[in-house]
C-alpha positions in Angstrom: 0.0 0.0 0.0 1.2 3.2 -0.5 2.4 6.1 1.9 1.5 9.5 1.8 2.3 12.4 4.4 0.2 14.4 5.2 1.5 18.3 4.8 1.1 19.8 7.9 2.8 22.1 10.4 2.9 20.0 12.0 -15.9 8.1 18.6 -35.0 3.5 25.1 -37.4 3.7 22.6 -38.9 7.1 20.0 -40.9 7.1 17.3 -39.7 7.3 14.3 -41.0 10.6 13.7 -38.8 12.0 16.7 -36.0 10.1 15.3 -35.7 12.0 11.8 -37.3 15.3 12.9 -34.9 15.7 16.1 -32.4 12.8 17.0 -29.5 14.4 15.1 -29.7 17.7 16.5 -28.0 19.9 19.2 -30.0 20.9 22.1 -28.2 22.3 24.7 -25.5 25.2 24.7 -22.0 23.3 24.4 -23.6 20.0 24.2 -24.4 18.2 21.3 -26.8 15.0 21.5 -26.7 11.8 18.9 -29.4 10.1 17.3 -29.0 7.5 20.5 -29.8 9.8 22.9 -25.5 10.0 23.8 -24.6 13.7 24.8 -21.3 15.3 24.3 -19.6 18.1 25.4 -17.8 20.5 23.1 -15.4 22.8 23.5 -14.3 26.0 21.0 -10.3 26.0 20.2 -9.4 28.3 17.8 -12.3 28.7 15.2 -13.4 24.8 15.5 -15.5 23.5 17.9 -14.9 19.7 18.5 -16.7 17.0 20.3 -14.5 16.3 23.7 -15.9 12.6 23.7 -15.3 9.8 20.7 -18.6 9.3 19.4 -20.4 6.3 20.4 -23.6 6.3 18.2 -24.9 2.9 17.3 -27.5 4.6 14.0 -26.9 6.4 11.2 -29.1 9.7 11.4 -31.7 8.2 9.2 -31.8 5.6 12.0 -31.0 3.1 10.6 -28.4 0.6 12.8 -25.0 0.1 12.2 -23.9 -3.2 11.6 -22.2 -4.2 15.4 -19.5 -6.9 14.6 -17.1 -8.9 16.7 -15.8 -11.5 15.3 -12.0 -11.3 14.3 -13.5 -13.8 11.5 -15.8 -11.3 9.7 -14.5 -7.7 10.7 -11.8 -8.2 8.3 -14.4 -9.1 5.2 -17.0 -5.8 5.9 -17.3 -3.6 2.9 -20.1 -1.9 4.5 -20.1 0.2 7.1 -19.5 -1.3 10.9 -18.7 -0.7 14.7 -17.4 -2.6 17.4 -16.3 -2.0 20.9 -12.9 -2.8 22.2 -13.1 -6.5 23.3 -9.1 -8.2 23.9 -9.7 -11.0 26.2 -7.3 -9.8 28.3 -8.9 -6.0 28.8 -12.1 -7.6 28.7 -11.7 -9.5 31.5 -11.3 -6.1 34.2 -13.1 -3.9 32.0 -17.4 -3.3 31.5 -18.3 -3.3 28.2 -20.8 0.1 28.6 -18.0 1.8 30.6 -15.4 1.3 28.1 -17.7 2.6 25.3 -19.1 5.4 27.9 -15.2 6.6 28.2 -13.4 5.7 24.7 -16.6 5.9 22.1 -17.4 2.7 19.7 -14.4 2.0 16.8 -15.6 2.1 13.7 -14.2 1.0 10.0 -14.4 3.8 7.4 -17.2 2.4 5.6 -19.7 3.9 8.1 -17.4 7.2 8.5 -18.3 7.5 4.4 -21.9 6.3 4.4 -24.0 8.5 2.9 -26.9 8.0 5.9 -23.9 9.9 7.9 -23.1 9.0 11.7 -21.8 12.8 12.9 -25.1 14.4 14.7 -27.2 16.8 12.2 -24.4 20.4 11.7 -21.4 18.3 12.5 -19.0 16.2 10.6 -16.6 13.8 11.0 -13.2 15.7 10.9 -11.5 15.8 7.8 -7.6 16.1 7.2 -8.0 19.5 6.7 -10.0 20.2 10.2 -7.3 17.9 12.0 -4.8 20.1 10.9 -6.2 23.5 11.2 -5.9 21.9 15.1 -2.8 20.9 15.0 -1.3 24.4 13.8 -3.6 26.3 15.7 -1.9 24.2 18.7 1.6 24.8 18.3 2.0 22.4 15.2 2.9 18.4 14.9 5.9 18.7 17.2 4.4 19.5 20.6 0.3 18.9 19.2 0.0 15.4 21.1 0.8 16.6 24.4 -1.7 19.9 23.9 -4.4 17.8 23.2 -3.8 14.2 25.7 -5.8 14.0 28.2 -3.5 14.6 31.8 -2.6 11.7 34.2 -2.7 8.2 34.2 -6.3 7.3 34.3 -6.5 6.5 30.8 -3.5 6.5 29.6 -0.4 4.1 30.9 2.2 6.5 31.6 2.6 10.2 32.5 4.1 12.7 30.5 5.0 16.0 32.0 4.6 17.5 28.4 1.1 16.6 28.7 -1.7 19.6 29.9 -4.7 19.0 27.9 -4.7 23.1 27.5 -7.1 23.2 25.4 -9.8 20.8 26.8 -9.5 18.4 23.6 -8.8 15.7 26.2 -7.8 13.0 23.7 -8.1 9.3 25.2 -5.9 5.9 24.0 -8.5 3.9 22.7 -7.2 1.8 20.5 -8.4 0.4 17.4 -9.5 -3.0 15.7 -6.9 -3.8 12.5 -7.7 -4.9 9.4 -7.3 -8.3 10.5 -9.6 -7.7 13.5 -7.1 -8.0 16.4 -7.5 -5.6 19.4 -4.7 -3.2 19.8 -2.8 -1.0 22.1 -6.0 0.6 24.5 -3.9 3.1 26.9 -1.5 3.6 24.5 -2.3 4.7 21.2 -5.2 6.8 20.2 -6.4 6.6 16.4 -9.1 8.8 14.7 -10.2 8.6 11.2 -10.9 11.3 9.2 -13.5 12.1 6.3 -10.6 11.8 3.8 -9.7 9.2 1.4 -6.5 8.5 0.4 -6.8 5.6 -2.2 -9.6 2.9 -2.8 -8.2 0.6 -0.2 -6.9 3.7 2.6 -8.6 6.5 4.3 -6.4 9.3 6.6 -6.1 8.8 10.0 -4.3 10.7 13.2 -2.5 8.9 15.9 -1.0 10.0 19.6 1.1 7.6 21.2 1.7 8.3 25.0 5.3 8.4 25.0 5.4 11.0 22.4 4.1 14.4 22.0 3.8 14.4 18.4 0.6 14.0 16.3 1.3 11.6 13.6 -0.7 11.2 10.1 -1.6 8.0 8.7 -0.5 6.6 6.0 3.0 8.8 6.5 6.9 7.7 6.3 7.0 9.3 9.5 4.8 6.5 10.8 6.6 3.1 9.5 7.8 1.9 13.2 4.5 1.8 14.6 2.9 0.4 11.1 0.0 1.2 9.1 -3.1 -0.2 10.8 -4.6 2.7 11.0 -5.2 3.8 7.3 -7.1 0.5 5.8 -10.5 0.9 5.6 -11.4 -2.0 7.2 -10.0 -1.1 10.3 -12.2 0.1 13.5 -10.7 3.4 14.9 -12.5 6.5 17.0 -14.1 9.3 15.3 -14.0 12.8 16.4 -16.8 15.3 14.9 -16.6 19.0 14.3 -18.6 21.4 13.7 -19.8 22.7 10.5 
């Protein structure tokens, strides 16, 4: 596959009336709600405003379901749009399923991040290359971005960095993603978020923070080769961050 860097300077029951007519919508000041019922808070840095969770929606807007897959056997066969929630034996076993997806948002491939029934809430998109950039400058630029924007401590993340301050409220959370071949990978350590943006028919564009670094790496970049390319096939499951429109 090929590599491309990315130039920078651098997740009950209604009707179904209430479901198209308000289930996408905002309706609070700084928070936004999904078509589940899910709220999220947002916070304004620079001219964006971002979602401070990973989404977590389970329906498109249209409300229609997306597909909820699990098995290693079949995630890496989807050409249509799925989620799935992280699930390693070994996390699984001290971890809740609802809390994990409460605190790091569902993974999903890039198949549902393209559908056309759209799974960012109604005036919010899933962020493209160009929104996770304008961040990334607006931040102090890919050199020092990762610890601007990582959550602080060691709650969620396995080590502490004293680079890390979360200045900015964007309070970005290590939770891992699903590969292509549909093996759990690196919770507490690695956060992956796909953006809107294709690369080629069998990649999308995704960002990564690793916890000993305080860079903000693009996927698929040489810059990323030692920690591989998982995070650019479409098939793989990864957190979404939405921004406003």
């Amino acid at each position: 596959m090929k590599t491309t860097k990315i130039k920078a300077p651098i997740f009950f029951i209604i009707s179904a009336t209430l479901i198209l007519t308000y289930g996408c919508e905002k309706n609070e000041e700084n928070i936004v709600t999904d078509i589940d019922g899910n709220k999220y808070h947002t916070v304004t840095i620079g001219t964006q405003v971002w979602m401070v969770e990973n989404l977590r929606t389970s329906r498109y807007c249209n409300g229609d379901t997306i597909l909820e897959e699990m098995s290693y056997f079949q995630w890496p066969k989807l050409t249509e749009g799925a989620r799935c929630y992280y699930n390693d034996y070994d996390y699984a076993l001290n971890h809740d399923t609802y809390n994990t997806i409460v605190t790091y948002g569902y993974l999903y491939n890039w198949y549902a991040v393209n559908d056309s029934r759209k799974i960012a809430p109604e005036g919010w998109h899933v962020a493209t290359v160009d929104d996770w950039n304008t961040l990334i400058n607006y931040v102090g630029g890919e050199d020092v971005a990762a610890g601007k924007l990582k959550e602080t401590g060691t709650n969620h993340w396995n080590t502490k960095d004293d680079n890390t301050t979360n200045e900015f409220g964007f309070t970005a959370l290590p939770g891992g993603l699903c590969t292509y071949r549909g093996h759990f990978e690196e919770i507490t350590t690695h956060g992956y978020w796909w953006t809107a943006s294709e690369s080629d028919e069998d990649s999308a564009f995704a960002f990564l923070i690793y916890c000993f670094m305080d860079m903000v790496y693009g996927i698929p970049s040489v810059r990323t080769g030692i920690l591989g390319p998982e995070g650019s096939y479409k098939n793989t499951g990864c957190s979404v961050r939405c921004v406003k429109d």
